[in-house]
Structures are given as C-alpha cells and as structure tokens.
C-alpha positions in Angstrom: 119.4 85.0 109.9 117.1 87.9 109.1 118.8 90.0 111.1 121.7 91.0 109.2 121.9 92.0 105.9 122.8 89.5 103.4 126.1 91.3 102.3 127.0 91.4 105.7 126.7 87.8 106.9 130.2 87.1 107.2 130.6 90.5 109.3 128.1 89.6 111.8 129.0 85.9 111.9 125.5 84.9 111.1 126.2 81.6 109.4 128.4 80.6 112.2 125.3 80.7 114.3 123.4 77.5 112.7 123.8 74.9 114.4 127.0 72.3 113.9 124.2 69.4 113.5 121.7 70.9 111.3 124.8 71.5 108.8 126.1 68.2 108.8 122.5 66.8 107.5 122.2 69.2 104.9 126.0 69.1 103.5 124.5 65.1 102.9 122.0 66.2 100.7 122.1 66.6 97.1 121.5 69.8 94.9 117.8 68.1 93.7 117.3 67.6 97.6 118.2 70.8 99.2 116.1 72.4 96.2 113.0 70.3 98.2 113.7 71.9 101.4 111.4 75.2 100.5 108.9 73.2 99.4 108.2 70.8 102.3 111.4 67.9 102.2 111.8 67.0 105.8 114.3 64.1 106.1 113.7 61.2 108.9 117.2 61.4 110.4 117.3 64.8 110.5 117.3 66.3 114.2 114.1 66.8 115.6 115.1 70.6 116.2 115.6 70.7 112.4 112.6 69.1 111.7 110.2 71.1 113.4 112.0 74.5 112.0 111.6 73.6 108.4 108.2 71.9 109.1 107.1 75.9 111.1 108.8 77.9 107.8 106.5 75.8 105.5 103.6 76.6 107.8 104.7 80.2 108.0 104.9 80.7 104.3 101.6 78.9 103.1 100.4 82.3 102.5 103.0 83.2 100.4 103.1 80.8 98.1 99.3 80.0 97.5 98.8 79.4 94.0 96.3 81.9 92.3 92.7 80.9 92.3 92.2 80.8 88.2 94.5 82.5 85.6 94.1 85.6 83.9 91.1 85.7 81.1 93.5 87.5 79.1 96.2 85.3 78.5 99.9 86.4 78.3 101.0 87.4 75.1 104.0 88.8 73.6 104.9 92.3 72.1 106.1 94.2 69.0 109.7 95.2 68.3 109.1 98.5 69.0 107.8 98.0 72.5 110.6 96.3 73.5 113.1 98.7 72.9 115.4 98.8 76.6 114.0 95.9 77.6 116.1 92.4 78.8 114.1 89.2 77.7 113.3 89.1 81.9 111.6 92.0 81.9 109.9 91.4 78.7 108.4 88.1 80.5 107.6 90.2 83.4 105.3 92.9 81.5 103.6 90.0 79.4 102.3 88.8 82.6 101.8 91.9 84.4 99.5 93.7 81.5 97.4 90.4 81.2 97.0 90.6 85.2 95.8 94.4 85.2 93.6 93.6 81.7 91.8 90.8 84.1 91.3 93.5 87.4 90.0 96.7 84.9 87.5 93.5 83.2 86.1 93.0 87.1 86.5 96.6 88.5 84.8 98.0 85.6 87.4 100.5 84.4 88.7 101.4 81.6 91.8 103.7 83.0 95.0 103.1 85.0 96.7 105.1 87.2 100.4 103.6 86.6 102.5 104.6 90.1 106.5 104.8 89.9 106.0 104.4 86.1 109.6 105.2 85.5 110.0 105.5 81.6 106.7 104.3 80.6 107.4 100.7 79.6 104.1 99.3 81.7 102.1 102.4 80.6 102.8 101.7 76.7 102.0 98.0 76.9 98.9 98.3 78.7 97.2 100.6 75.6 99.1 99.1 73.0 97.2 95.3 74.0 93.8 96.9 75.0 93.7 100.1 73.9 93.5 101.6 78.1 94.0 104.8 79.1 96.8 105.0 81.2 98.7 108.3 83.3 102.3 107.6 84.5 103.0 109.0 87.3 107.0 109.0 88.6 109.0 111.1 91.6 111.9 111.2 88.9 111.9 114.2 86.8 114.5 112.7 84.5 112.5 109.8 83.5 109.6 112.3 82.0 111.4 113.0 78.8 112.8 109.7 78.4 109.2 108.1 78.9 107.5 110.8 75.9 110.5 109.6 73.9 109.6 106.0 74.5 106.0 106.8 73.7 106.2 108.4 70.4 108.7 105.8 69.0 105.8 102.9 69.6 103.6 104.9 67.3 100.9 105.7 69.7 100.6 108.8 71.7 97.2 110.0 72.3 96.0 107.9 75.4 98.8 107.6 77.3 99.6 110.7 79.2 103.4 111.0 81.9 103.6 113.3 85.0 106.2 114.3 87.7 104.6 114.2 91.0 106.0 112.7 94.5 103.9 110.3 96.1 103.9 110.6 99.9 101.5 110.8 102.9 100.4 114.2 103.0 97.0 115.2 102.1 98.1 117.5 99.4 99.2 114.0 97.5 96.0 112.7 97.7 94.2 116.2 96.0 97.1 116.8 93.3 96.6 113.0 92.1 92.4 113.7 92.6 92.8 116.7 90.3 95.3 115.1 87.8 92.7 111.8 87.4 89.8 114.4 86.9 91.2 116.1 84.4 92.8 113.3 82.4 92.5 113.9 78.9 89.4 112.9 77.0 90.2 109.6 75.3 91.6 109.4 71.7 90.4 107.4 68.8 92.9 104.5 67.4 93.3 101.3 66.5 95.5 100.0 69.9 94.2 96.7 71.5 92.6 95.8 68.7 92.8 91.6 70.0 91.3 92.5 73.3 89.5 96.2 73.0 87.9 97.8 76.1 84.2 98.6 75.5 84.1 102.7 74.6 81.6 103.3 77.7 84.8 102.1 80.5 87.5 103.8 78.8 85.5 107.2 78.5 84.0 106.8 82.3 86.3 108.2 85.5 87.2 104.8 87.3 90.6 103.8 88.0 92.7 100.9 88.7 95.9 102.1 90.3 98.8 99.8 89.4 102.7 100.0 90.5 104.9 97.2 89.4 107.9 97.3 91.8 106.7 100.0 94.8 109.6 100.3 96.6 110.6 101.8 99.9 107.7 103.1 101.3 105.7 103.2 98.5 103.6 100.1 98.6 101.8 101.4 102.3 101.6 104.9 100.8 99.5 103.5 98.1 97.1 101.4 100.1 96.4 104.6 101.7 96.1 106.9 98.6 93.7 103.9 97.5 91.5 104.3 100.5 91.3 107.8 100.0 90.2 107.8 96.6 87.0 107.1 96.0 87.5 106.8 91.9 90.3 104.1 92.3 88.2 100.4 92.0 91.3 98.5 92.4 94.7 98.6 93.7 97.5 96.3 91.9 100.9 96.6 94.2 103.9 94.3 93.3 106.1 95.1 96.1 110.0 95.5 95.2 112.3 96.0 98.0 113.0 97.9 101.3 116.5 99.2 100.2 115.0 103.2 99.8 112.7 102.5 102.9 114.2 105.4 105.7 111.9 103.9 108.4 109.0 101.3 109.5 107.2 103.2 111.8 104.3 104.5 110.7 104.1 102.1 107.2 104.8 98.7 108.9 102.7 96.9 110.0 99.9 98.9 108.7 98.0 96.4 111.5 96.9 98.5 114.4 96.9 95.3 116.2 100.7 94.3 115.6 102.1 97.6 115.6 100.5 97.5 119.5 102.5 95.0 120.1 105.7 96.2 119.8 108.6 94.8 119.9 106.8 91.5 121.2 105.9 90.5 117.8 109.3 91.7 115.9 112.1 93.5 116.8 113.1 96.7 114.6 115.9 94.7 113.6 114.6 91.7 112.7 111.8 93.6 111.0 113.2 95.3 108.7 115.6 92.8 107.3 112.7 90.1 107.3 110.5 92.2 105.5 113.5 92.3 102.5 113.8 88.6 102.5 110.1 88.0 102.3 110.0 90.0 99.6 112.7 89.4 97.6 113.5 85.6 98.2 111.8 83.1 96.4 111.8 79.2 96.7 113.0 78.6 93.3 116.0 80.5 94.2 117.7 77.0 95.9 117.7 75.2 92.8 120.3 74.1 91.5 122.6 77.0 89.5 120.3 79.6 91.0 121.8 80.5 94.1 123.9 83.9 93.1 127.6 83.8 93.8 127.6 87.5 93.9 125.8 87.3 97.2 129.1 85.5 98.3 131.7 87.7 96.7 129.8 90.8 98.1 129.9 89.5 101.5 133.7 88.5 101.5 134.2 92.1 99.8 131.8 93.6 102.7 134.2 91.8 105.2 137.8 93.1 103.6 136.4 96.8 103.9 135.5 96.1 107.6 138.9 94.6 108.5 141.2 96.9 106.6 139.5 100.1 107.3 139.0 100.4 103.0 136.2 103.1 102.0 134.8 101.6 99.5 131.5 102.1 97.7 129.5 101.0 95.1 129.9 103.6 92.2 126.7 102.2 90.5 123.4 99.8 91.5 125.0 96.5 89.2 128.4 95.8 90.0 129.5 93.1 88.1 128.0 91.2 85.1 127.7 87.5 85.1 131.2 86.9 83.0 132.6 88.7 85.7 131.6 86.2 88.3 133.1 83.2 87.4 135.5 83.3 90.2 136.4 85.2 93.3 139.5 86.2 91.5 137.3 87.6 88.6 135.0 89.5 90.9 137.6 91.3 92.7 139.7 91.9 89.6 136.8 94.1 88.0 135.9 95.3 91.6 139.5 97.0 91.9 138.2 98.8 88.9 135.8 100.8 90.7 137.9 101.5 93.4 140.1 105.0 94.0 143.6 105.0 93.4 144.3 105.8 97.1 142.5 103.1 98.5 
C-alpha cells in the first residue's frame, strides 16, 4: 500500500490488492475494534497471514510510538490574545506544547538562544520569548513571510529579542558560513519583562549557544538540518518535527542518511516504496482509525483523482485546502464546490 499515493489508490488498484480474506474479518469488526488494530488487537480467527502482518507492523512501529521518558519541566501553558492572532485552536495546542518542549532542551543544553528554521511568520519565534524571555532568530526561504512576521512581532508588544531573516537553507557550504555569521552577530540581548513565569538566567541568554528548532521541516529540510547541526559547533541541540515529503525533489543523497542502508540499495527499499513510505510514517498516526477520524476527503480526492485519469480532465488544485469540512458531507457536496475550481472548458 505504500506504494501509491494515497489520492491515487483507486488509480493504481491498490485496495483491490488486499486480500479477499483479510477483508472479510475486518468488515466483522466494530469501529471501537478496528480503532485497536494499531495498537496491538489481533483477533483468534483471524488468518494466520493476517495475524502475523499486524503482529510485524506493531513490531515495526515500537519505535515510533515509544512514549517519552518524563514530561517537559516546563509544563504546557496557554497564551495571550495577542499571540494568537492567525492561529486555529489546533495550532494553538501545537505551540503550547512545542515552546514547553524547546524551554526543557535550552534548560539541559545550556542556552539561552534559538535558531528557529522555516519560521514562516514568526508564530514559534514570538511564543518562545514571550513565555521565557529567549532570544530567538527566524530564519525562512520565503521572502514574503519577512514582513508579515515584523508585523506579527510588533502587534505582541515585544520586539527587541526576537530578530527575522530571509536566507535558503540548503547543502552547500556557503549555508553553513551565512547562518555562522548571522548567529555571531545576533543582536546583543534587550532588557524586558517577557517570560517573566519561567525567566532564563541573564548569563545563557547573553552567551553564543544555540538550540536550532524547526517545527514542520519539510521536504528536504529535516536531513539538511542534521547536517547544518553537525557543522556548527555553537548549535547544543537540534529540535526537528518532521512535516511531510510533498516539496521533497529527490531521496538520494538525504535518505537514508545511514551509510549502511543507503549501501544497500534497493535491497532494503525500492525508490518507490521509499518515498511514499517515508510520507506515511510521517504523517499517519494511530489515533487516526478511530472512530470519526478517518478523513473522507482522502476518499473524495481519490474518486476525483480517478475521473481526471478516465476522462482525460486537466484539472488542478488552485490552492493547498480544497474543501472545508461543510463541504464534505457528501460526495455530491465535494464535487459540487470542486466544479467551482474548475475552468469553464473542462
């Protein structure tokens, strides 16, 4: 199944290929049940096929799903109105546990800075000082976001320690000495009253060690970073939450970043199969079987994938969301609004 994209299972006639037997067992279970199947249900009468491929994706996926060794000192904790502003309440839960997990790395590394990768408008960046008073550089490829972000920054009342940059982050060598020069000559650190509840001592902030963070690398980014983390010396710490592969051009030369498995070739993974494995680890979690959470857009965009393909229509998305959740309350619904987006001539 992780061969094909997930809009294009009905294309590729990937569901076709489960077995007529391993179906019938699980169209018996319940939603509660088939929720348990990520988490280790293995029924008695299932096949014993079935059985030992549910019992080897468990296995496969203990490292995964490990649950973290203690929690944060700094516990999560909300934010004021005006760092909100842009925000949905998911990523609002998403940056309350993100800045308490970066306060808890700078407390053991030592450092009183962040180096905030792919920091888009500055939402991360603003947080992190506003709660504990860090000094913290954004740096972005996107040239558009710059203003956006200083905007951002002087409505939250705060402006002095938290400092936005353009700059591309790729492999080359001159990366690693414009990001070397741009951490050496960070801005010396501005008195105010920010992070108050959990203040950094004066000594770390003022000091030249880093934490590099990037909250949602995606593409290429997250290898890029281990290496630009190797290769600076003032970086302590390196916090990557991976996002997705969808901007990712090509593996070779970012995964596996194993000398040992990229030796083995194809052997250990196809290109294929690599590639669109690497988006579902990533992206799909086990929670995602309960009940109500399995997206019907994943459906409709399939079935939509499938009526280009057959009838020759050029169709493309016009923007990254296509379709709110009113507007997928029914196949009928979806393609109603979808008709929206498409030219006149198709």
């Amino acid at each position: 199944m992780y061969e094909a994209r997930m809009t294009d299972l009905l294309i590729t006639g990937t569901l076709d290929r489960i077995p007529v037997e391993w179906v019938n067992h699980l169209d018996k279970l319940t939603d509660e049940e088939l929720a348990k199947v990520p988490f280790g249900l293995i029924m008695s009468s299932w096949p014993a096929d079935l059985q030992a491929f549910v019992s080897r994706a468990m296995e496969l996926g203990v490292a995964r799903f490990l649950e973290p060794p203690a929690k944060p000192v700094v516990g999560r904790a909300s934010f004021p109105p005006t760092l909100r502003r842009g925000l949905t309440p998911k990523k609002c839960m998403e940056l309350e546990w993100v800045t308490a997990l970066v306060a808890d790395v700078c407390n053991g590394a030592q450092c009183g800075k962040v180096l905030d990768v792919g920091a888009g408008v500055g939402h991360l960046a603003r947080i992190l000082h506003h709660r504990f008073g860090l000094t913290v550089l954004g740096v972005d490829s996107d040239a558009s976001h710059l203003s956006k972000a200083q905007e951002l920054l002087r409505h939250s009342g705060c402006t002095g320690n938290v400092h936005h940059y353009t700059l591309q982050v790729d492999d080359s060598e001159a990366t690693v000495e414009k990001v070397r020069t741009l951490l050496a000559d960070c801005p010396d650190p501005v008195s105010c009253t920010c992070g108050e509840e959990h203040k950094f001592s004066e000594h770390l902030i003022a000091n030249d060690q880093y934490v590099l963070v990037s909250l949602h690398a995606c593409g290429q980014l997250s290898p890029r970073l281990v290496r630009l983390f190797h290769s600076l010396p003032e970086v302590k710490a390196l916090i990557c939450i991976g996002c997705c592969y969808h901007k990712a051009t090509t593996l070779n030369g970012y995964f596996p970043l194993s000398d040992e498995l990229a030796s083995l070739g194809d052997q250990w993974l196809n290109t294929s199969a690599r590639y669109q494995g690497l988006r579902l680890a990533c992206q799909e979690l086990r929670h995602s079987w309960e009940p109500g959470r399995e997206p019907q857009h994943l459906l409709y965009r399939a079935m939509l994938e499938m009526a280009c393909q057959m009838y020759g229509l050029p169709w493309r998305k016009s923007r990254r969301h296509m379709a709110r959740q009113s507007q997928l309350s029914s196949w009928l619904a979806y393609r109603d609004h979808i008709m929206h987006d498409v030219d006149c001539s198709t």
